[in-house]
Biopython code that builds the backbone (N, CA, C, O; Angstrom):
import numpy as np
from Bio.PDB.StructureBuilder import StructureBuilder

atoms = [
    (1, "UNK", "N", (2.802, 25.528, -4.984)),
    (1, "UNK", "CA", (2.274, 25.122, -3.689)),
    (1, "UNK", "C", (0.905, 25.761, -3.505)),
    (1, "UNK", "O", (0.716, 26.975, -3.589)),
    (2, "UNK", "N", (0.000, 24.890, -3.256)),
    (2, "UNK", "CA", (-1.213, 25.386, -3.116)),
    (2, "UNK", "C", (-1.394, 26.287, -1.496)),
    (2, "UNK", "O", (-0.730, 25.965, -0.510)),
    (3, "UNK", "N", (-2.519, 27.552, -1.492)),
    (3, "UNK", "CA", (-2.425, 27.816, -0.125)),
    (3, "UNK", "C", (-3.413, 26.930, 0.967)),
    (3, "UNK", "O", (-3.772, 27.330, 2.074)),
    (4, "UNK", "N", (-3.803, 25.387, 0.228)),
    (4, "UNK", "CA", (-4.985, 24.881, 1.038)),
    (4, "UNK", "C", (-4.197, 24.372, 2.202)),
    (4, "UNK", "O", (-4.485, 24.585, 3.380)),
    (5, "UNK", "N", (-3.058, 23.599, 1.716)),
    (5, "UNK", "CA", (-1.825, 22.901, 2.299)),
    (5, "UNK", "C", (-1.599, 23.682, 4.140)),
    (5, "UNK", "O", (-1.434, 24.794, 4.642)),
    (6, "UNK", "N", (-1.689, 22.716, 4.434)),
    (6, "UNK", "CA", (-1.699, 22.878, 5.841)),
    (6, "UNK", "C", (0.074, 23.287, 6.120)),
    (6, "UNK", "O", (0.928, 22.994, 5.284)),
    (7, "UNK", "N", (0.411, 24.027, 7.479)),
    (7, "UNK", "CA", (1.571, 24.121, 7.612)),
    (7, "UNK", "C", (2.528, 22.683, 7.601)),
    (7, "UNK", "O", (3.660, 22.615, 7.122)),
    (8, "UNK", "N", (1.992, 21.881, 8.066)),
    (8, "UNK", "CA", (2.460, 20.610, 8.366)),
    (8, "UNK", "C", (2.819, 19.831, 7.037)),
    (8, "UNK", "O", (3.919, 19.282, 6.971)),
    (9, "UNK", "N", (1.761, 19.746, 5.764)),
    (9, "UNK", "CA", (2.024, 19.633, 4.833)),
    (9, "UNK", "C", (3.078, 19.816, 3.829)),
    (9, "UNK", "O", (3.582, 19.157, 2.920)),
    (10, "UNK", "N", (3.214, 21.046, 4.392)),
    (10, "UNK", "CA", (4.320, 21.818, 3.436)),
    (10, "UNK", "C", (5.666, 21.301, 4.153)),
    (10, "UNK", "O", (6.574, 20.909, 3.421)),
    (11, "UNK", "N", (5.852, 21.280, 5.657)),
    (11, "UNK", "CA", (6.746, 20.432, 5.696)),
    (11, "UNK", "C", (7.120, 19.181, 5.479)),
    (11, "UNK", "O", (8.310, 18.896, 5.343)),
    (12, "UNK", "N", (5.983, 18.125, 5.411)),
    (12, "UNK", "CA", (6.589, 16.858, 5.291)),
    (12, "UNK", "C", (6.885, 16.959, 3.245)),
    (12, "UNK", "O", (7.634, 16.188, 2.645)),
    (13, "UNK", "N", (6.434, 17.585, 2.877)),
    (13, "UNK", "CA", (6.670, 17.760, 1.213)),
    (13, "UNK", "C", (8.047, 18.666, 0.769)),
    (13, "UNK", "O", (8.521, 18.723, -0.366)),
    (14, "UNK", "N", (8.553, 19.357, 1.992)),
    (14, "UNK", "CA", (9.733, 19.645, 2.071)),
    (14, "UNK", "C", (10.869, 18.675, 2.530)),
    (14, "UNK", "O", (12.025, 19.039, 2.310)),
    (15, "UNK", "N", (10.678, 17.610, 3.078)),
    (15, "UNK", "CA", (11.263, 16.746, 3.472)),
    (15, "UNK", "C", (10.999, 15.848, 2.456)),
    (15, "UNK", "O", (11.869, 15.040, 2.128)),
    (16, "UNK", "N", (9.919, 15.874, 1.909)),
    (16, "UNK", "CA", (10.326, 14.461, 1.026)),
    (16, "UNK", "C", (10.910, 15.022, -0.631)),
    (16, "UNK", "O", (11.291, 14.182, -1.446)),
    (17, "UNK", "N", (10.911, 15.976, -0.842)),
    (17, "UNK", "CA", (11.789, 16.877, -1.938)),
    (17, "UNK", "C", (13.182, 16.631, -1.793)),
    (17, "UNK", "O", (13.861, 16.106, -2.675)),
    (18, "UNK", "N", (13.827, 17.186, -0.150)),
    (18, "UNK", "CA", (14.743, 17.098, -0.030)),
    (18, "UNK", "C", (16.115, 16.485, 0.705)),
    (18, "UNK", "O", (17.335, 16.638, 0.633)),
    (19, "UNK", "N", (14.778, 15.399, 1.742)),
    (19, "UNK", "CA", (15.500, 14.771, 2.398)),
    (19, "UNK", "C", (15.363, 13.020, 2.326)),
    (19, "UNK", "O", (15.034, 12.492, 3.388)),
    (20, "UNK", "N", (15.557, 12.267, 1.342)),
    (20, "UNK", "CA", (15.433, 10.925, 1.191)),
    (20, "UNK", "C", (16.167, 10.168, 0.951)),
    (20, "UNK", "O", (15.960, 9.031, 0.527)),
    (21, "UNK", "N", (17.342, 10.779, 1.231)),
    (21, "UNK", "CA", (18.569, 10.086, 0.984)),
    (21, "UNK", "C", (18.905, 9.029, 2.477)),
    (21, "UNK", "O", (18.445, 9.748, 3.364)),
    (22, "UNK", "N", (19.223, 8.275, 2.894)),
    (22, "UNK", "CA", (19.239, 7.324, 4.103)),
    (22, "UNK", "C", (20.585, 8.313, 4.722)),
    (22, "UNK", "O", (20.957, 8.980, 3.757)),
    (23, "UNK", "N", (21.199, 8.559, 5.598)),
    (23, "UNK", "CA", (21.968, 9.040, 6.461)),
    (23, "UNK", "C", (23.112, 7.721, 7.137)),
    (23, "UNK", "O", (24.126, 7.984, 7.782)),
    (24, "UNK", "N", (22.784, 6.753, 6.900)),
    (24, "UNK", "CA", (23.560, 5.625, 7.404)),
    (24, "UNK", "C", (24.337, 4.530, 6.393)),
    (24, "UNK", "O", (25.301, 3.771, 6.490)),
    (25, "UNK", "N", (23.200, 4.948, 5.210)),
    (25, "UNK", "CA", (23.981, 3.693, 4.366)),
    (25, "UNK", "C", (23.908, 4.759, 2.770)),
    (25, "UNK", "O", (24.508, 4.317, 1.790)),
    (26, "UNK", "N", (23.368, 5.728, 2.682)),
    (26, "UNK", "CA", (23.428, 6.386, 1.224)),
    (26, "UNK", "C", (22.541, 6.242, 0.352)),
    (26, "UNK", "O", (22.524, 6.867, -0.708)),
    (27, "UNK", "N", (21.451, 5.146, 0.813)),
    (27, "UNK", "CA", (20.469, 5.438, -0.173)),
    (27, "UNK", "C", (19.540, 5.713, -0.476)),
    (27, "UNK", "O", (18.594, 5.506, 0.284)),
    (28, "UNK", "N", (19.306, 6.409, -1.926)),
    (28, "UNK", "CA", (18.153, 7.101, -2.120)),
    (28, "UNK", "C", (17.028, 6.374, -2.584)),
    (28, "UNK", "O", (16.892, 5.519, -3.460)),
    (29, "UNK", "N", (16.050, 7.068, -1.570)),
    (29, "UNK", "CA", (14.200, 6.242, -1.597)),
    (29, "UNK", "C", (13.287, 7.291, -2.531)),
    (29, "UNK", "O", (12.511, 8.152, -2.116)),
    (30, "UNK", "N", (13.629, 6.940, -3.989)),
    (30, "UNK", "CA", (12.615, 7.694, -4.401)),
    (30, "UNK", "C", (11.204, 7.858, -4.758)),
    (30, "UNK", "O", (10.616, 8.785, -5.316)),
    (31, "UNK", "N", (10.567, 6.062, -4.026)),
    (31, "UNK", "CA", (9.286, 6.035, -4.099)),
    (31, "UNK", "C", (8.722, 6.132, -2.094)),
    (31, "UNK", "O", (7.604, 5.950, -1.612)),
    (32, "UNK", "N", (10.027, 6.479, -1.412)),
    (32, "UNK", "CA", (9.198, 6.598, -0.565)),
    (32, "UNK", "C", (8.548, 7.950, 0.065)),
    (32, "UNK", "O", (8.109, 8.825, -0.680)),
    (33, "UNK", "N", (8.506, 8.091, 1.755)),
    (33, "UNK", "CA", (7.846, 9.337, 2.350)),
    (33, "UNK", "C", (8.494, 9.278, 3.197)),
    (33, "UNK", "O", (9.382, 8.426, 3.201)),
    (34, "UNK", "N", (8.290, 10.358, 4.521)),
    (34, "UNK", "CA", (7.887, 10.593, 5.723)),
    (34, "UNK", "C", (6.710, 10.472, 6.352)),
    (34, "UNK", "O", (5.788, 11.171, 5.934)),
    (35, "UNK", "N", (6.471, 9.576, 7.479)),
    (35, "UNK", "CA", (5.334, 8.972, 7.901)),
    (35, "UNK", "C", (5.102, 10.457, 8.970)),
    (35, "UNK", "O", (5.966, 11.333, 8.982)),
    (36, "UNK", "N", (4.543, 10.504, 9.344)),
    (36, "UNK", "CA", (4.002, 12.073, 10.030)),
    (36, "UNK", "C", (2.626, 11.076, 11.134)),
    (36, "UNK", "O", (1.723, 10.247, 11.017)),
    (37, "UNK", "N", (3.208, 11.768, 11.967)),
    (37, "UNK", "CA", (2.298, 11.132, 13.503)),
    (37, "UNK", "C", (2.298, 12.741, 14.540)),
    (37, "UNK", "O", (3.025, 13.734, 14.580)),
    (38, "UNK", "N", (1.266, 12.360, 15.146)),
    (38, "UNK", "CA", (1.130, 13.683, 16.028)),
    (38, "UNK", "C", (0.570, 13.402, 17.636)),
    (38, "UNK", "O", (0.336, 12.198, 17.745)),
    (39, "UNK", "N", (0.364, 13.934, 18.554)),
    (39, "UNK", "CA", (0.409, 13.568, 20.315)),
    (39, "UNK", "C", (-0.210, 14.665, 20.511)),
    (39, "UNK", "O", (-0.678, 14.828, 21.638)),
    (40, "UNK", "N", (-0.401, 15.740, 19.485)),
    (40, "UNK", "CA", (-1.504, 16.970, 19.995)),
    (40, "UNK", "C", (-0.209, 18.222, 20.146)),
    (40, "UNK", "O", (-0.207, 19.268, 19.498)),
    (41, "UNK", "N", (0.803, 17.833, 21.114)),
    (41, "UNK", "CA", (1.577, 18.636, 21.648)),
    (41, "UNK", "C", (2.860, 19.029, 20.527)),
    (41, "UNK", "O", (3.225, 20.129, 20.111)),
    (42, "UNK", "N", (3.442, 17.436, 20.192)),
    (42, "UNK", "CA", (4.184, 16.937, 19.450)),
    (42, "UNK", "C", (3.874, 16.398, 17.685)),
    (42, "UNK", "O", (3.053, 15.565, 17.300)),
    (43, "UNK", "N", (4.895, 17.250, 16.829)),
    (43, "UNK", "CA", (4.298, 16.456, 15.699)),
    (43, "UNK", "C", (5.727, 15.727, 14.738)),
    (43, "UNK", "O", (6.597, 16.466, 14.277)),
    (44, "UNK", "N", (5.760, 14.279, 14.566)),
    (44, "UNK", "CA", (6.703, 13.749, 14.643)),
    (44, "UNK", "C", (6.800, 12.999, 12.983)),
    (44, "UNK", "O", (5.920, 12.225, 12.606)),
    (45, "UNK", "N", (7.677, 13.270, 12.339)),
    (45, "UNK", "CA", (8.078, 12.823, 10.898)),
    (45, "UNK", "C", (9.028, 11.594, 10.971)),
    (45, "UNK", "O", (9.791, 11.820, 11.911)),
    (46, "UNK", "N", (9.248, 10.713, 10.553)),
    (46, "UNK", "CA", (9.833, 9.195, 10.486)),
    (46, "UNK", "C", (10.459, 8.983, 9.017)),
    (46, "UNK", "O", (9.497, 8.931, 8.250)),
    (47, "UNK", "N", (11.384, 8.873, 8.465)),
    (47, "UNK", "CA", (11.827, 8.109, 7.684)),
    (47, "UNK", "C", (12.143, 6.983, 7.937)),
    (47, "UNK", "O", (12.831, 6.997, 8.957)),
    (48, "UNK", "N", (11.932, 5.384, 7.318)),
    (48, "UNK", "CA", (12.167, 4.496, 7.471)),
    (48, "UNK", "C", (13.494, 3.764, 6.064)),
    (48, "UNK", "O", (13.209, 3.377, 4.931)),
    (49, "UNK", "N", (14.223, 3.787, 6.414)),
    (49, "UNK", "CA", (15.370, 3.541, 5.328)),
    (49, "UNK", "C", (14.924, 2.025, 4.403)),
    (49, "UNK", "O", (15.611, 1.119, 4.876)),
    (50, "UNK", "N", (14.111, 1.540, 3.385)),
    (50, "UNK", "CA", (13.780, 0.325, 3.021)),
    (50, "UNK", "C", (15.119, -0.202, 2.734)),
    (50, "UNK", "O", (15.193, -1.378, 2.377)),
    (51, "UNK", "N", (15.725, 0.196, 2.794)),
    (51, "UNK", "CA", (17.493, -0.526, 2.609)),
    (51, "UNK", "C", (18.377, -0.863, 3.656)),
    (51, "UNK", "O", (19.452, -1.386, 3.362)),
    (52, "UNK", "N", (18.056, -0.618, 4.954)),
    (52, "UNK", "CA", (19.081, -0.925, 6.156)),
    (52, "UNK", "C", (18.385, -0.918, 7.292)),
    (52, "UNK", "O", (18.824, -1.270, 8.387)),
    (53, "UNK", "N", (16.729, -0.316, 6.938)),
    (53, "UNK", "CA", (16.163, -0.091, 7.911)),
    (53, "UNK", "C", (16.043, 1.184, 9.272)),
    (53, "UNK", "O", (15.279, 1.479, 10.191)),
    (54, "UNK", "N", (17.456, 1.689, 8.612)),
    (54, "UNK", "CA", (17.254, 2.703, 9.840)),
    (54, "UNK", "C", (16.285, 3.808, 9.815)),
    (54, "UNK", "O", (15.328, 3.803, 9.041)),
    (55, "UNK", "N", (16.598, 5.071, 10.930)),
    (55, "UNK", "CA", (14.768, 5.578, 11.078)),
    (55, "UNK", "C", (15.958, 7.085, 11.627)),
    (55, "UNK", "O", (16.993, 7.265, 12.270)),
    (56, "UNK", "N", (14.997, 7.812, 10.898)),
    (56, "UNK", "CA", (15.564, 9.499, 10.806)),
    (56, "UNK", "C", (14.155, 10.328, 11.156)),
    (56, "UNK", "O", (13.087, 10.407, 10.549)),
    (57, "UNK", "N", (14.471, 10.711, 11.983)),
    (57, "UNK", "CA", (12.898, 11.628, 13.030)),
    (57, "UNK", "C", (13.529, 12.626, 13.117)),
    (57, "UNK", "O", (14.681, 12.859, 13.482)),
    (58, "UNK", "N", (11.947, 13.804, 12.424)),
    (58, "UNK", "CA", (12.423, 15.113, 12.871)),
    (58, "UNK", "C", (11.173, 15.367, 13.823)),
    (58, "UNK", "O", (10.147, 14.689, 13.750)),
    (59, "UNK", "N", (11.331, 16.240, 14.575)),
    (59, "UNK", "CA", (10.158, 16.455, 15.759)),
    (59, "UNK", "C", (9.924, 18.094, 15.669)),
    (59, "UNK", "O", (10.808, 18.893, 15.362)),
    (60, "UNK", "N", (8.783, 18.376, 15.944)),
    (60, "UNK", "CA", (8.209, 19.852, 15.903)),
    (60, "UNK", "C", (7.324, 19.835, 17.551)),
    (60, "UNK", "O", (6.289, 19.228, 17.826)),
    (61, "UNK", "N", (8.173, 20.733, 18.451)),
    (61, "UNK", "CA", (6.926, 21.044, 19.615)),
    (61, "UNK", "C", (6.155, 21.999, 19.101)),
    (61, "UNK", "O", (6.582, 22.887, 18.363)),
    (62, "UNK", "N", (4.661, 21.838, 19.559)),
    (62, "UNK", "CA", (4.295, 23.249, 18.985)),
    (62, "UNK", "C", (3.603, 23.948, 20.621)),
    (62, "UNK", "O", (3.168, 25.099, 20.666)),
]
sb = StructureBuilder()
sb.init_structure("model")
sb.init_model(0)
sb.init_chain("A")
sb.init_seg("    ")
for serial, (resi, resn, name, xyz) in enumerate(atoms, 1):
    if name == "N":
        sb.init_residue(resn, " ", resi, " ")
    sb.init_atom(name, np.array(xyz, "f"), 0.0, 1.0, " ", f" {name:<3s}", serial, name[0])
structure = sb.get_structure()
């Protein structure tokens, strides 16, 4: 891990290491991501399941 990597970075690269498995139907996205959006206040990670469609958000207040 490089130290240029922003805090935020390192989390969504922790999430996509270890969390890409879909939660609703089981499957694993291994070409996809976490889409990462931010509100200033709020910084908000999205998985989008390309297999069922469903959507797994983790949220960070800061």
């Amino acid at each position: 891990m490089s130290l240029s990597h922003t805090p935020f970075e390192r989390l969504r690269q922790k999430l996509e290491d270890s969390e890409l498995e879909c939660r609703q139907c089981g499957f694993r996205d291994t070409d996809g991501g976490w889409r990462v959006t931010t509100t200033g206040s709020r910084v908000r990670y999205q998985f989008v399941c390309p297999s069922c469609s469903a959507v797994e958000t983790r949220e960070m207040r800061l």
